[in-house]
C-alpha positions as CSV (number, residue, x, y, z in Angstrom):
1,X,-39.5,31.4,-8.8
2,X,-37.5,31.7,-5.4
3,X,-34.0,31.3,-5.7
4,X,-32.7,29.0,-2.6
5,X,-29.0,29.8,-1.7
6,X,-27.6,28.3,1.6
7,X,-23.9,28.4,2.7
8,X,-21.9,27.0,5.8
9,X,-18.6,25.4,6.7
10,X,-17.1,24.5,9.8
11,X,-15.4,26.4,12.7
12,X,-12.2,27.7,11.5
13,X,-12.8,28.3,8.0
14,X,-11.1,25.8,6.3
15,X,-14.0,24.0,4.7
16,X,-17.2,25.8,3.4
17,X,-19.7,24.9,1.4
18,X,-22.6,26.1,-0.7
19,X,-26.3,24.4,-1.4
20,X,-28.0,25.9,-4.4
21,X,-31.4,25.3,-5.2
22,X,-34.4,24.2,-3.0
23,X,-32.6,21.1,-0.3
24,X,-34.4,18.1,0.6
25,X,-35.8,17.0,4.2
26,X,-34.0,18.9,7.2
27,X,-34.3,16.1,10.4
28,X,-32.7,14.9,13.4
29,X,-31.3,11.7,13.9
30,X,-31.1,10.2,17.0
31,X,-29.1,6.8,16.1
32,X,-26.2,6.0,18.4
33,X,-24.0,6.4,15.0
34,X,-24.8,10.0,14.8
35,X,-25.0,10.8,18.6
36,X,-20.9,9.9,18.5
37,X,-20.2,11.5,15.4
38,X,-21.6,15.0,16.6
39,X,-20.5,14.6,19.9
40,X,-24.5,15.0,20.9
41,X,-27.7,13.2,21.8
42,X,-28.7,13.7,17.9
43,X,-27.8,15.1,14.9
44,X,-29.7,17.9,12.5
45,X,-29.3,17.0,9.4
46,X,-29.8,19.0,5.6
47,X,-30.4,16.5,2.5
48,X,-29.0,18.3,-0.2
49,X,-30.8,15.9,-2.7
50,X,-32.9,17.8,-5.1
51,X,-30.5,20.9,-5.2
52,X,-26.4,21.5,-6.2
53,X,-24.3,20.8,-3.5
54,X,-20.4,21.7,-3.5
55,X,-17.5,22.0,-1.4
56,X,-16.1,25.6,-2.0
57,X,-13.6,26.0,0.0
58,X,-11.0,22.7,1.1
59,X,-12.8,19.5,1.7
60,X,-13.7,17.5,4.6
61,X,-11.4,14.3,6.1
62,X,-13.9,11.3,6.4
63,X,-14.4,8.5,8.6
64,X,-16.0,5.4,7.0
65,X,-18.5,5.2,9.9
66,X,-20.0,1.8,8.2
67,X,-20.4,0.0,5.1
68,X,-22.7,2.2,3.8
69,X,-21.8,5.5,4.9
70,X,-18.6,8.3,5.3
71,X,-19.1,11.1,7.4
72,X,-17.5,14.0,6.7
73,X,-15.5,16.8,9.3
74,X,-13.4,19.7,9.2
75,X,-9.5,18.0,9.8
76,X,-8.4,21.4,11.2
77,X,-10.8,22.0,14.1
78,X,-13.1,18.9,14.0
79,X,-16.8,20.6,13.4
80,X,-19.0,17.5,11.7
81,X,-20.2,18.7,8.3
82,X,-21.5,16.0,6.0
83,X,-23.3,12.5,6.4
84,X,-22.8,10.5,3.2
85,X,-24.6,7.5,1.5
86,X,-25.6,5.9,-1.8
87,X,-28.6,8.2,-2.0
88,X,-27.0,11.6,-1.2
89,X,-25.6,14.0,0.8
90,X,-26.5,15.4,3.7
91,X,-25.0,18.6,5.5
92,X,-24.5,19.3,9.4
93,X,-27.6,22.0,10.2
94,X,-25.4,23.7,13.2
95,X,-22.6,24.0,9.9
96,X,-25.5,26.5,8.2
97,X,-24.6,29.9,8.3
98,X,-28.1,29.9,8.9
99,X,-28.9,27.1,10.6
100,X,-32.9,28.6,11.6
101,X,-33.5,28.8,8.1
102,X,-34.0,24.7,7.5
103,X,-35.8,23.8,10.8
104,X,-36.3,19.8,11.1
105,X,-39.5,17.9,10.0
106,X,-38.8,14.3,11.0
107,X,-36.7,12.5,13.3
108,X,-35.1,9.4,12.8
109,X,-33.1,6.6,14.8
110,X,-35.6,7.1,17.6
111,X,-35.1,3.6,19.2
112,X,-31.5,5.6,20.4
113,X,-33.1,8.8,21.6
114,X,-32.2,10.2,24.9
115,X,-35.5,10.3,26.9
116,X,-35.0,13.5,28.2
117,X,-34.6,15.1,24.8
118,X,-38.1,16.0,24.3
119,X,-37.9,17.9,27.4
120,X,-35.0,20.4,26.5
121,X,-37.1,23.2,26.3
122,X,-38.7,23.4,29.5
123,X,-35.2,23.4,31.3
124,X,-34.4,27.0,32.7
125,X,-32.3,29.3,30.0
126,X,-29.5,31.7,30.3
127,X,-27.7,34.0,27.4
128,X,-23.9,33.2,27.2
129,X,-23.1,36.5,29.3
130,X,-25.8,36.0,32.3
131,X,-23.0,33.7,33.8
132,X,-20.1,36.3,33.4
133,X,-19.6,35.7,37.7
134,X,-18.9,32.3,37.0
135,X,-16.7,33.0,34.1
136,X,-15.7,35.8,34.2
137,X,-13.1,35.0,31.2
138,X,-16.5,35.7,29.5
139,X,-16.0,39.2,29.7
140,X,-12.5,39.0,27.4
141,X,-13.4,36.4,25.0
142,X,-11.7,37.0,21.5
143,X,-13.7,34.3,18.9
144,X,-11.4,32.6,16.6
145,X,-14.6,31.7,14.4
146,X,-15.0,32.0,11.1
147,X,-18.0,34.9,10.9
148,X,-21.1,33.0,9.3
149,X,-20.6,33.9,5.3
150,X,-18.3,33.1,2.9
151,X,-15.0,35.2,2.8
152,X,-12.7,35.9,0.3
153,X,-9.8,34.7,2.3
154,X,-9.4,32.2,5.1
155,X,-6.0,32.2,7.9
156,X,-6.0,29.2,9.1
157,X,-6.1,29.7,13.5
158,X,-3.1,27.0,14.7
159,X,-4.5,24.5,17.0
160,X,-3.5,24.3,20.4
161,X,-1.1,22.3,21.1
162,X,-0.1,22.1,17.2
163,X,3.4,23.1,15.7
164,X,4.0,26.1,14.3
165,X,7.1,27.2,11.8
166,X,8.3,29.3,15.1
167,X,8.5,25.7,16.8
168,X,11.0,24.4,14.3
169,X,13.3,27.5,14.2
C-alpha cells in the first residue's frame, strides 16, 4: 500500500499543515467567491476528505465568506489556505509544498470564469531572472519564505509597516 503524505503552510511560516493518507478531488474553482478570496481568476483547491488533515503548526484566522462556508488564511502574511464547508475541508494547492504533486481534475464555478483563462498557456513565458534589466532588484533578492518543508522552528518575518519591540522603546 502507498503511503500518501502531503505538507504545506503559508508564506511566512506561521501556519503549516499536514494531509495524511490518499486526499480527495484536487480542482479549480472559478466562482466569483473564490476568485476574491485568492486574489485570482480561480482557485486550486485539495479535498482532504478521505484522508487526516491537521493544522501543525498555528492555525489560520477565518472569514465567514457565506452561510455555509469559512475560508481560512495565514493572519501574519495573508497566503489563502483552507476553504471550509459542512462536507470537508479543502486546502489551497499553491499552499502544497508540492503543489504538482495533486494536479486538478475538475473545474467548478465556471458560469464566473475569465474567458481568457483557457488560453494562459499559449501566452509567451519568461523565468523570473529573464527580466533582471527591468528589475534589476532581481539580482539582490533575499526571500523571506518559508523553504517548502516543515521545520523545526519558525521566526516570525515582521510585516512591513508592523510594530516592532524596537518601536516601543
Amino acid at each position: 500500500m502507498t503511503h500518501h503524505l502531503h505538507t504545506g503552510g503559508c508564506q511566512c511560516g506561521a501556519v503549516r499543515f499536514r494531509i495524511e493518507g490518499k486526499p480527495g478531488q484536487s480542482s479549480i474553482c472559478h466562482c466569483r467567491m473564490c476568485q476574491k478570496a485568492f486574489g485570482a481568476y480561480y482557485a486550486p483547491l485539495i479535498s482532504t476528505r478521505g484522508a487526516q488533515f491537521g493544522w501543525t503548526r498555528g492555525e489560520p484566522t477565518y472569514f465567514q465568506s457565506s452561510n455555509h462556508v469559512r475560508r481560512g488564511f495565514c493572519g501574519n502574511c495573508g497566503t489563502p489556505l483552507s476553504y471550509e464547508a459542512s462536507d470537508g475541508i479543502a486546502v489551497s494547492a499553491g499552499a502544497l509544498d508540492e503543489p504538482s504533486a495533486l494536479p486538478p481534475s475538475i473545474q467548478y464555478g465556471i458560469e464566473a470564469k475569465v474567458p481568457f483563462v483557457d488560453h494562459l498557456g499559449a501566452l509567451p513565458a519568461h523565468h523570473t531572472m529573464d527580466d533582471i534589466a527591468e528589475a534589476p532588484f532581481l539580482a539582490e533578492i533575499v526571500s523571506n519564505q518559508h523553504p517548502d518543508h516543515d521545520t523545526e522552528t519558525w521566526k516570525p518575518v515582521p510585516a512591513i509597516g508592523a510594530a516592532t519591540k524596537e518601536d516601543d522603546a
